[in-house]
C-alpha positions, 0 to 999 in steps of 0.5 A: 510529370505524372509517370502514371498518366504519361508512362514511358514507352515500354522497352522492346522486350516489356509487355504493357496492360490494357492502357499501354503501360508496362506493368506485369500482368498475365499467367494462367488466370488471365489464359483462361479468359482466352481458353474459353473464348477458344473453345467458344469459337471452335465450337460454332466454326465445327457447327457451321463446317460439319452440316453446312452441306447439308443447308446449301443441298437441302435448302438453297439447293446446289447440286451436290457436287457445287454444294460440296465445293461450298463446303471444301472453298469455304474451309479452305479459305478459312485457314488460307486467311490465318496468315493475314491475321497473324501478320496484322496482329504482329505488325499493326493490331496487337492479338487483343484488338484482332481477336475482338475484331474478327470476333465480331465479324465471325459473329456477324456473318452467324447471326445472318446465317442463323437470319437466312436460314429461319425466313422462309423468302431468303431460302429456295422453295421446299422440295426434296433434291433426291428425289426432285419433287416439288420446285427445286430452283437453285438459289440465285440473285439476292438469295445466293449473295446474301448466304455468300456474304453471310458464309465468307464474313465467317470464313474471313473472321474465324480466319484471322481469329484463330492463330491468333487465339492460341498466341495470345494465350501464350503471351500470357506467359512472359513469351522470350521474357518468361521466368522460370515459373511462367516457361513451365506453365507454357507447355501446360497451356498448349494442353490446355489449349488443345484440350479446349479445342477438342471440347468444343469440337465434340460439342459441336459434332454431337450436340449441336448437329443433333439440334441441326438434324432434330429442329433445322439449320436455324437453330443449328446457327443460331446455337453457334452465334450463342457460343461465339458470344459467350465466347467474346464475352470472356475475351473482354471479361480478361482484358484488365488481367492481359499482358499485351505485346505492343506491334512493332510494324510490318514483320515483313519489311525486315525480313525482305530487307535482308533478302534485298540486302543480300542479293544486292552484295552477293558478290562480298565474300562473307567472313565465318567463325566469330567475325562473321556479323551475323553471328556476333554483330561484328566489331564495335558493337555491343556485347549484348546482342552476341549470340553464340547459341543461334543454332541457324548460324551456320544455314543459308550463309548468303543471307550472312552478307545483308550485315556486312558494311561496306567502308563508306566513301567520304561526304557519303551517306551511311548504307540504307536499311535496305542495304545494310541490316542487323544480325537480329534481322538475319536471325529472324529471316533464317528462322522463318526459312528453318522452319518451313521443312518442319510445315511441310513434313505436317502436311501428310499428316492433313491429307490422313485427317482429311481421309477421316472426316471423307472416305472413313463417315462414307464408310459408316454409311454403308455399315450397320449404324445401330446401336446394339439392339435398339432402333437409335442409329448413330449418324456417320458424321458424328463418328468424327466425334470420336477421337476428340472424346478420347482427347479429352480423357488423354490430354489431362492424363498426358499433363498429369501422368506422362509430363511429370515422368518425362521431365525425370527421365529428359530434364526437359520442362515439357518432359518431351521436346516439341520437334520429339512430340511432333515425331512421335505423332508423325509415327503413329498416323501410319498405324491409324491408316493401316487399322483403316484399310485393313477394317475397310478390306474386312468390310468390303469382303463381307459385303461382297460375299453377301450380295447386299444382305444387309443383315450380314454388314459390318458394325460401325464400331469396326471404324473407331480403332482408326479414329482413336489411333488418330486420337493419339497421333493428334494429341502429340503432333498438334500440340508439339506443333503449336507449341514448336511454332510459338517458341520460334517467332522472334522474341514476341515479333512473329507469334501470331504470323508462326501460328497461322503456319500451323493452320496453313498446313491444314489447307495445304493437306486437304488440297494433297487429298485431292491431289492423290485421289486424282492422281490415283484415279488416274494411274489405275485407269487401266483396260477400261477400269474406272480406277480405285476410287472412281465407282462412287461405290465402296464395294467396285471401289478398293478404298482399302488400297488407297489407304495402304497408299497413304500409310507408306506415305506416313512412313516415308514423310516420317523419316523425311520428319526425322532428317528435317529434324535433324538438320533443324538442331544441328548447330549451336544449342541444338541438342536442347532445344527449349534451352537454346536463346537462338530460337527468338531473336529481336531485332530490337536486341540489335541496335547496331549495324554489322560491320567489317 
C-alpha cells in the first residue's frame, strides 16, 4: 500500500500538513504567514469601529444616541461571538479553514459597506444633522437592511477570526508537543502577535481615518476591504508551510459528561491521595496517563466521582461515558473552571480601556487641539493612536532588553510567568486612571476659572500621560493573557475556545462601564443634582471623580488578581508554572476508565 497516498490517521498529539498527513512543519516562518494576516485584520475591523458613528449619524442619519447604540451593539457582538469560532475551530473546522472562512465573510460585509457607502441611492438624502437642514429622513426599509447585513457580515466574521488568529500562530509551535526550541520561540510570537496588532490599530486611527475624514466613508471601507484582502492573501500564501491540529469533536461534550456524571454520583464518596482516579486514573490503568503534577488536582473535588466505577452487576452493561469518564476529561473540566477567576479579574482592566477610547477623546475635545503654533488640529479620536505608538517601540524593547535580563534572574523562558505578567499590568492601570483624573481635575479648574476663554484651555498633550501609562499596562496584561490562555487548553483541544476567553473579557468590560456610569449617576443624584456624569458637560460634570472611582477599583480588583493567582498555583507544579505538565491534558492521553 502506498503510505504516502493512504497516511495513517495521526496520533492525538501529532500535527498534520495541508493534506492531512502527519509531517513537521510550522515555526516562526509559517507564524508570519499569520502574523500579517492578523495585523491585516486589525486594521480594517479598527477602520470600521473608530468612525462608523460618524457614517450611520452623518449618512444614514440615526439620531446620535441610536447611532452610538450602533456603534457599542456592534462592537459587542463582535467579541460576544469569539466563543463560537473558538468552539467551531476546536470541535469541527480546524483554525485553517474558519480563519478563511470568516475572512471571507468579514470581507464580504466590507466590500458591501464600501458599496453603500459610495452609491448615492443606498444612503439617505444629504443634509446636516446638527443643524437640521436639508431633508434629514433616517435611513429605513431596504437602505437600513442592506447597512444591518453589511454591518453584522463583519461583526460575525471579525468574530469568529480573531481567536482564532493568534491560536493558530501558537500552533505553529508544537502547542503541548513543542521541543525545547520551539517553547522558547512561543512567548516571543505573542509579542510579536501584539506588536502586530498594535500596528495595524495605529495605521488604522490615523491613516485610514484620516482618509475617512479628508475623501468619505467609501474610501475609508474600501482601504479596509484592501487590507483584509492582503491579509487573507498571506494566510493562503502559508498554507504549504502550516502544522495543523486536526478536530477532535465537540470540546463541550466531555466536559458536560463529567458534570453529568458527577452529579449522577454525587452520593459515592471519593477516595484522596494517589488512589483518587482523577489523579492517577486508578488501578489497572496504564502508567502513562498518571499525573502527579496537575496542580488542580486537589480543586472542585465533586467533579473527582465522574471517574469513580462502579462494580458492574452480572450480564450488565459497562457505565455509558455520560456516567463514567476519564481522568483527563476531569482534568480538563477543572482547568476550564480554574481559570474563569483569572477572566474575571481582566474585566476592570476593560472597563479603564473603555473610559480611554469615551471620557478621555471627549476630553480632548474640549482642549485645545492644535499643534503648537500651527493651524493643524489633531482629531480627538486619534489620540486613541497614542499608546499603540509607543507599543510598537515597547514591544520589541521588552523581547530584546527585558526578556533576556528576566530569563537570568527567574530561569523562567518568557524571563517572566504569564499570571506574573498579567499582575504587573493589572498594577499599572491604576496610575493610568489616577494621571487621568488628576489632568481632568487641572482641566476643569481652568476652564472654570476663565469662563470659557478659550485662549486659556488646556493642551491636548496633558491626556497622553494616561494614554501611555496605559500603553504600559497593555503590553503586559494583554500579552500574559493571551499567552496565559493558550498554555491552559488541553493539549491542543481547546486553544482557540481558551482565546475567545480573552476577547469575551473585552465585552464584558465595556458592558461594566455602562454599569458604573449608571450607578454613579444615580448614587450622586442627590437635592436636585444630576449626578457626576449626568450634565453632558465636562465642565458641571466631576468626570474627575469617577476616575478616582476606578483607580480604587484597580487596586481593589489588583489584589483580588493577586488571591486568584494564587489559589491558581496552589497545588502541584504550581510554583513554575510554564513547567507544570498539568496545564494541558488530552483526553487522548487517557484511554481508560477510572476505577475502584
Amino acid at each position: 500500500m502506498d503510505m504516502e497516498s493512504s497516511p495513517s490517521p495521526p496520533p492525538p498529539e501529532a500535527s498534520v500538513d495541508c493534506r492531512g498527513r502527519p509531517r513537521r512543519h510550522g515555526g516562526m516562518r509559517a507564524a508570519a504567514f499569520v502574523l500579517v494576516f492578523q495585523a491585516a485584520q486589525t486594521m480594517a475591523l479598527a477602520a470600521v469601529g473608530s468612525n462608523l458613528i460618524t457614517f450611520v449619524f452623518g449618512e444614514l442619519h440615526f439620531p446620535l444616541s441610536e447611532a452610538a447604540n450602533v456603534v457599542t451593539n456592534f462592537v459587542g457582538t463582535v467579541f460576544i461571538l469569539s466563543p463560537l469560532g473558538g468552539f467551531l475551530s476546536d470541535s469541527y473546522t480546524g483554525c485553517f479553514w474558519t480563519l478563511l472562512a470568516f475572512g471571507v465573510v468579514e470581507l464580504a460585509g466590507l466590500i458591501l459597506l464600501s458599496v453603500q457607502a459610495h452609491l448615492p441611492q443606498l444612503k439617505s438624502a444629504p443634509c446636516n444633522m446638527l443643524t437640521m437642514a436639508g431633508s434629514c429622513e433616517r435611513a429605513s426599509g431596504f437602505k437600513a437592511t442592506i447597512f444591518f447585513v453589511a454591518l453584522y457580515l463583519v461583526a460575525l466574521g471579525s468574530g469568529c477570526v480573531m481567536p482564532n488568529m493568534t491560536a493558530y500562530g501558537g500552533d505553529q509551535f508544537g502547542g503541548a508537543a513543542a521541543t525545547e526550541k520551539d517553547a522558547k520561540r512561543l512567548s516571543t510570537y505573542f509579542n510579536l502577535s501584539y506588536f502586530g496588532f498594535c500596528a495595524g490599530e495605529l495605521v488604522a486611527l490615523t491613516a485610514i481615518v484620516w482618509a475617512q475624514t479628508r475623501y468619505g466613508m467609501a474610501v475609508g471601507f474600501g482601504l479596509a476591504a484592501a487590507a483584509l484582502g492582503i491579509g487573507l492573501i498571506s494566510l493562503v500564501s502559508g498554507v504549504m508551510l502550516y502544522r495543523n491540529k486536526p478536530p477532535r469533536g465537540s470540546i463541550f461534550t466531555p466536559i458536560a459528561r463529567v458534570f453529568v456524571a458527577a452529579y449522577t454520583k454525587r452520593k459515592q464518596i471519593c477516595p484522596s491521595g494517589s488512589s483518587n482516579p482523577a489523579n492517577n486514573g486508578g488501578a489497572g490503568e496504564p502508567e502513562r496517563i498518571a499525573d502527579d503534577n496537575f496542580r488542580h488536582a486537589n480543586k472542585f473535588r465533586f467533579l473527582d466521582k465522574a471517574c469513580i466505577r462502579i462494580a458492574p452487576e452480572p450480564d450488565t452493561e459497562p457505565e455509558s461515558p455520560w456516567r463514567l469518564c476519564t481522568a483527563a476529561e476531569v482534568r480538563q473540566a477543572k482547568t476550564l473552571l480554574a481559570v474563569m477567576p483569572i477572566v474575571a479579574c481582566t474585566i476592570v482592566f476593560n472597563t479603564v480601556l473603555a473610559q480611554l477610547q469615551t471620557f478621555s477623546v471627549q476630553q480632548g475635545s474640549v482642549m485645545d487641539t492644535r499643534l503648537s503654533s500651527s493651524s493643524f488640529a489633531i482629531p480627538p479620536a486619534s489620540l486613541q493612536a497614542i499608546p499603540y505608538a509607543m507599543l510598537l517601540a515597547l514591544v520589541p524593547a521588552y523581547e530584546l532588553l527585558l526578556v533576556p535580563l528576566m530569563r537570568r534572574l527567574t530561569g523562567t523562558r518568557s524571563g517572566i510567568t504569564p499570571l506574573q505578567r498579567i499582575g504587573v499590568g493589572l498594577a499599572v492601570v491604576a496610575l493610568s486612571m489616577a494621571a487621568a483624573a488628576l489632568v481632568e481635575h487641572r482641566r476643569r479648574d481652568a476652564s472654570v476659572s476663565v469662563s470659557g476663554a478659550g485662549n486659556k484651555r488646556l493642551s491636548v498633550f496633558w491626556l497622553v500621560p494616561q494614554f501611555l501609562v496605559f500603553g504600559v499596562s497593555e503590553l503586559f496584561t494583554n500579552v500574559g493573557l493571551m499567552e496565559f490562555f493558550y498554555k491552559q487548553a488541553a493539549a491542543g483541544t481547546m486553544q482557540a475556545f481558551f482565546m475567545a476567553l480573552f476577547y469575551c473579557s473585552f465585552s464584558f468590560g465595556f458592558f461594566l462601564s455602562s454599569v458604573l456610569v449608571s450607578l454613579v449617576n444615580r448614587a450622586t443624584a442627590k437635592g436636585g443634582s444630576r449626578g457626576w456624569l449626568g450634565y453632558n458637560d465636562l465642565d458641571k460634570d466631576r468626570l474627575d471623580l469617577f476616575y478616582w472611582v476606578l483607580a480604587a477599583l484597580s487596586v481593589l480588583n489588583f489584589f483580588c488578581y493577586l488571591l486568584c493567582a494564587r489559589w491558581y498555583n496552589s497545588g502541584p507544579g504550581g510554583l513554575d508554572e510554564e513547567g507544570s505538565s498539568g496545564e494541558a491534558v488530552s483526553e487522548d492521553d487517557d484511554d481508560g476508565k477510572g476505577l475502584i
